[in-house]
N, C-alpha and C positions, 0 to 999 in steps of 0.2 A: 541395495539402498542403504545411506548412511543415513542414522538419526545421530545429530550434534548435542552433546550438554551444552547449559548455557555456559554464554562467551561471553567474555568482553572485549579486549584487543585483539585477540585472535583474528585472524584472517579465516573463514570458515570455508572459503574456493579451494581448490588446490593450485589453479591457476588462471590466468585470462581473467582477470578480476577481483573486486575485492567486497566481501560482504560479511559484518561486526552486526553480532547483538548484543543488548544490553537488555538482559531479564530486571522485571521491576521496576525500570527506567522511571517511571509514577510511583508511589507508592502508595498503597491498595485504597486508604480514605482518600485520596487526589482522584485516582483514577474511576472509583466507584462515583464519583461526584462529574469528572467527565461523561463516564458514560451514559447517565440520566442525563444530562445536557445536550450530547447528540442525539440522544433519541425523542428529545418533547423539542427543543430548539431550532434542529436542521430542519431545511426545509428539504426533505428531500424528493427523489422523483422518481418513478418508474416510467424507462422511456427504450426504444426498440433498438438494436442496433441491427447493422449488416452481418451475415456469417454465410461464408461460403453462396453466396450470392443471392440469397433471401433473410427477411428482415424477420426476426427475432428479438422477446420480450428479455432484456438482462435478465441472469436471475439473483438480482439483488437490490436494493436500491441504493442512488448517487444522487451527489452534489457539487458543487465546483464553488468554492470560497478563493479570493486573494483578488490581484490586482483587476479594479473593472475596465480596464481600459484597453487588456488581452484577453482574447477568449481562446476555447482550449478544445480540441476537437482530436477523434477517436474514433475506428469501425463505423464511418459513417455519422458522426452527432457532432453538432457545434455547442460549446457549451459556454455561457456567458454567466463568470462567478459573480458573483455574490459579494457583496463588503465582510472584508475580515470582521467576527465580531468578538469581544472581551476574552472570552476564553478559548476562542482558537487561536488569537492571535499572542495569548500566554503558554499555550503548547509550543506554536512555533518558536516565538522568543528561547525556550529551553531546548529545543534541537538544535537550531541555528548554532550553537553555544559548543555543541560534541561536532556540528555536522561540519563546522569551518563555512557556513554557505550561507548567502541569506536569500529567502525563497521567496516567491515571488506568490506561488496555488498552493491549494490544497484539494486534492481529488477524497472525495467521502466517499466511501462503499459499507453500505449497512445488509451484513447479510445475517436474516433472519433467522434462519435455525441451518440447516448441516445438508439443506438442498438447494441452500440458496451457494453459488461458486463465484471463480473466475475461471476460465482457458486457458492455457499456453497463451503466454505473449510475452516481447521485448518493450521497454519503455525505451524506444529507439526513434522518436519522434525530430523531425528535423528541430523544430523548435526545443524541447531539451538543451542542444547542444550537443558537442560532439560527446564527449565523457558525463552524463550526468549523473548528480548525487540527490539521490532521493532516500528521501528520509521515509521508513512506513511504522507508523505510530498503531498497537492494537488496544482496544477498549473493550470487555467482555471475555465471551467462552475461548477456551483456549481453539486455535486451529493449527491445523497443519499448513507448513508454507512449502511448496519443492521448486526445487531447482534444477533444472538436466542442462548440458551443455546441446548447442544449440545443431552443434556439429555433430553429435555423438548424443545421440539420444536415450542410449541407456545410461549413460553418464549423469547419474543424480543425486540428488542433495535433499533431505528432508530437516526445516527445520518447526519445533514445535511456537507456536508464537503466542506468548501468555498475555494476562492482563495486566496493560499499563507498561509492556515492551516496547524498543523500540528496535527497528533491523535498520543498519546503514547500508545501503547499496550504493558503488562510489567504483570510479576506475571503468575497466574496459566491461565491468559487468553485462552492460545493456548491449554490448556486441557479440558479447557470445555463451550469455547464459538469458535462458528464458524462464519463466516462473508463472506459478498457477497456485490455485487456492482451488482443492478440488470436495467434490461433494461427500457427504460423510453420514452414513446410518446413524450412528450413536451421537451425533451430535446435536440436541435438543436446542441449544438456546443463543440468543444472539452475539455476536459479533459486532462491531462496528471498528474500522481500517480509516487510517487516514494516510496519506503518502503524498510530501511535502516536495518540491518540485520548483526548479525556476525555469520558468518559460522567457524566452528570447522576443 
């Protein structure tokens, strides 16, 4: 397993993709002020999804902000966002800006201390589009983010994602690297993930 120092331009795949971070991308008074807003502001939800053919509690909690007139659906849940509000819609205005894209959602994930995760998975939704460029914005305790190629499963990628980062993921990514947010003993305190996203 490779752990990356932070990047900027760098391409961090080796190939079949392209995926740029930018450590501090907020700077730490922005970001500390973000993250008290997603956490008293969002309205968030704890809701089941499907795995492996029975239905299971997330173990995290979400929300769906951006355009109301698409809804956005995953593992079985329709999800119908929310109106952008003042300072989400000033996080995105500042990605839009690196990401070349202008984004339509924003998927929340508030994970509460280091047993709250994600799985394996591709943001390979037909709606994305074919190449999509998702922006994921982190607010909080630092976490681990991996990557493994999708063919080639010991083929992986760790990178660390600090407070007020941003990860670009763009190119053939979502075809053939898959990514997880995995669960972590030593990690006490929360997180909150945002990943900016235009839907079709």
């Amino acid at each position: 397993m490779l752990l990356f120092e932070n990047s900027f331009e760098e391409n961090l795949l080796p190939f079949k993709g392209e995926v740029h971070y930018y450590p501090s991308f907020f700077d730490k008074s922005k970001s500390d002020k973000f993250l008290n807003q997603l956490k008293e502001e969002v309205l968030w939800r704890h809701e089941p999804i499907w795995m492996f053919g029975k239905k299971v509690m997330q173990p995290r909690l979400t929300a769906l902000y951006g355009n109301p007139q698409i809804a956005y659906g995953y593992s079985g849940i329709e999800m119908k966002p929310l109106d952008w509000s003042p300072f989400l819609s000033e996080i995105k205005n500042r990605i839009e800006d690196v990401a070349d894209t202008e984004f339509t959602h924003v998927l929340l994930n508030y994970y509460r201390d280091g047993q709250d995760s994600m799985g394996w998975h591709r943001d390979n939704e037909k709606v994305l589009g074919n190449n999509p460029v998702i922006g994921s914005v982190s607010f909080g305790i630092s976490r681990d983010f991996q990557l493994r190629l999708y063919a080639d499963k010991s083929n992986k990628r760790t990178i660390l994602l600090e407070h007020g980062s941003l990860l670009l993921m763009k190119g053939e990514t979502q075809h053939h690297w898959e990514h997880q947010i995995p669960k972590s003993k030593t990690v006490r305190g929360p997180r909150v993930n945002l990943t900016f996203r235009k839907i079709f």
